[in-house]
N, C-alpha and C positions, 0 to 999 in steps of 0.2 A: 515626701519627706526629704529632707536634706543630706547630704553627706556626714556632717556630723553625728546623725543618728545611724545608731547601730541595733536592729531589730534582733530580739533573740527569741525565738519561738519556742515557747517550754513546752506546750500543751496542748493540743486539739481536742475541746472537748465534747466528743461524739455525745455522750450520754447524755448532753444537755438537751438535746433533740429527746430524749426520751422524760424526761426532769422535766424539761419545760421551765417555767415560772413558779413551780408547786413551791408549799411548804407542808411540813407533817401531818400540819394540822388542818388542811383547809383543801384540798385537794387530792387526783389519784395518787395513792402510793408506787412509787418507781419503783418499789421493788415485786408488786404485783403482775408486772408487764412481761410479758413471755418470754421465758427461757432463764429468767432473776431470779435465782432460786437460792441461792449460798454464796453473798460478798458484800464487797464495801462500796459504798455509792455515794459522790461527793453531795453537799446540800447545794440545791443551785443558786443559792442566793447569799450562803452565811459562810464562808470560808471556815470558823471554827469549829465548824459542827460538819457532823458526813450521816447516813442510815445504813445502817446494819442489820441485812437482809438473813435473815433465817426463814422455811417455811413458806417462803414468797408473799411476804409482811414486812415491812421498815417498821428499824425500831432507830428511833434519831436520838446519835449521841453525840456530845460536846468533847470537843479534845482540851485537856490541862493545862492551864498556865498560862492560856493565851496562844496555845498554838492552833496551827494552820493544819488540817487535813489532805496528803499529799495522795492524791487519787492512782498517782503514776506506780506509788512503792504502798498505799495501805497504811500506812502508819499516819501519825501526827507528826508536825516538825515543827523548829521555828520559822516565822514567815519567811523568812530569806530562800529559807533551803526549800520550802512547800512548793510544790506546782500550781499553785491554786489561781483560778481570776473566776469571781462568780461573772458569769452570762447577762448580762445588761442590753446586747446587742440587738440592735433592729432585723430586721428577717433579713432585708436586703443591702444590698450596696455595699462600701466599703469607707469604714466611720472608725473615728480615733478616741479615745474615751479617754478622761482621767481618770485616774484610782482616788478614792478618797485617803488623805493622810499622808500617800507617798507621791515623793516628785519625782523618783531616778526612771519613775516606771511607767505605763501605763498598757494601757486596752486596745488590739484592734480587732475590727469589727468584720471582717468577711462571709459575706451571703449568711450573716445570722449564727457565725460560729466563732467565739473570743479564741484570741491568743494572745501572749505576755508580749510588751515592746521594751527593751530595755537602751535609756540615753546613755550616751557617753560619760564616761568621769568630766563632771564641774557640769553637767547641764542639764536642768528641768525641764519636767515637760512641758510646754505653755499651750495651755487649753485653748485660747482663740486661734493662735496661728495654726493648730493639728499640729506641731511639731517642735523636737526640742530643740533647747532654745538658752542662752547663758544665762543662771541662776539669775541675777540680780534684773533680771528684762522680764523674767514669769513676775506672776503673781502665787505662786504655789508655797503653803507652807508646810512644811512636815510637823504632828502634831506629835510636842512631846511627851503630853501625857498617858497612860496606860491607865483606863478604864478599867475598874474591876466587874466583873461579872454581876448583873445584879441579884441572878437565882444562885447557888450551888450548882459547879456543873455535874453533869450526869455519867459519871467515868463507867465505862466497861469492865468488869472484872475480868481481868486474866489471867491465868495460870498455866506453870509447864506440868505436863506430864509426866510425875514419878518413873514411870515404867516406860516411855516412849521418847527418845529425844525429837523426835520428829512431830511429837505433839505437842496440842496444847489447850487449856481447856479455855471456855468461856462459859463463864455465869449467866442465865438468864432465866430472869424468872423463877429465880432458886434453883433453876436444875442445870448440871452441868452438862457444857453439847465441846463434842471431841471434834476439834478442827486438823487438819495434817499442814505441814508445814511442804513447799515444793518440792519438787525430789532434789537431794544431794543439801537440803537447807537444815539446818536444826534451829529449835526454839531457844533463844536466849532467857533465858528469867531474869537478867538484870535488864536490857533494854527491851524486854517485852514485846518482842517479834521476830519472823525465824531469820537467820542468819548464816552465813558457810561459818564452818566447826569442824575442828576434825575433835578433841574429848568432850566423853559423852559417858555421865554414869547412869546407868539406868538401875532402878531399883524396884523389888519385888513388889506390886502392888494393884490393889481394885479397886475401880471407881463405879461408881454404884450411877446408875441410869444412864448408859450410855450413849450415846447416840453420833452414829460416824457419820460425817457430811463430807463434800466434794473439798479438793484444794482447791484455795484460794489464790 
């Protein structure tokens, strides 16, 4: 790579080794694999979508709006902010990928494990030479359309806990399962994941089939 490239490594994605190439539908479930028992596991191939391990089962859900599933923090975000690069890479060597869509950015490829490469302001990535390169010399065009979803996506029901600020509940399958927020973190009900807080009302209340799982 040249000087002008400025490499910025968001993410090393272990769990890819575990994910593999799978999708929900068609191979072993990652969250079946030992020691998976209660969390969030990115999809290794769709950035807006991640599986949501209950039980040591994936249940694969789509994040809203178009956003990206940030494996690093659990939540959704928009793609800018998401740590996301689905796993494309070959087992071995070290190989430079484009991102489809985006120029500023792309894919490297180490012994079979992605990380984010990020160009400099004013330069694309230019796929033949593996390196970036001045906008108008690529062939790269950023695509400014947004796609709408063609199913409904499949959102996760969440909710804070009346009685607990440190909780929060999830829907599933009609019955509701009590998650804890990390310690010193409480559950936001407006951005819908825990957060530091110092006020906290808590209020008198039972939720019927409880079920406490591990922090996430």
């Amino acid at each position: 790579m040249t000087s002008a490239t400025k490499l910025s490594v968001i993410g090393v994605f272990g769990l890819m080794a575990i994910i593999g190439c799978a999708t929900a539908q068609t191979t072993v479930d990652p969250c079946a694999e030992p020691g998976v028992t209660e969390a969030f596991l990115p999809h290794p191939t769709d950035c807006t979508k991640y599986f949501s391990c209950y039980g040591g089962k994936g249940y694969e859900q789509t994040c809203p709006d178009g956003k990206f599933f940030d494996p690093m923090n659990n939540w959704c975000d928009i793609p800018e902010k998401a740590n996301c690069v689905v796993n494309n890479c070959p087992p071995d060597g070290i190989v430079y990928l484009p991102i489809p869509d985006v120029c500023d950015r792309f894919t490297i490829c180490i012994g079979g494990v992605a990380f984010e490469g990020v160009c400099d302001d004013n330069l694309y990535f230019d796929a033949e030479l593996q390196e970036c390169n001045l906008k108008n010399e690529t062939n790269c065009v950023v695509n400014p359309c947004v796609q709408p979803p063609p199913d409904p996506p499949v959102e996760l029901e969440i909710y804070p806990n009346p009685a607990n600020c440190q909780q929060y509940l999830i829907c599933l399958q009609g019955e509701p399962i009590i998650r804890n927020c990390a310690p010193n973190l409480f559950f936001d009900p407006t951005l819908l994941h825990c957060v530091e807080a110092e006020d906290c009302i808590e209020e008198t209340a039972t939720v019927m089939n409880e079920l406490e799982v591990d922090v996430w």
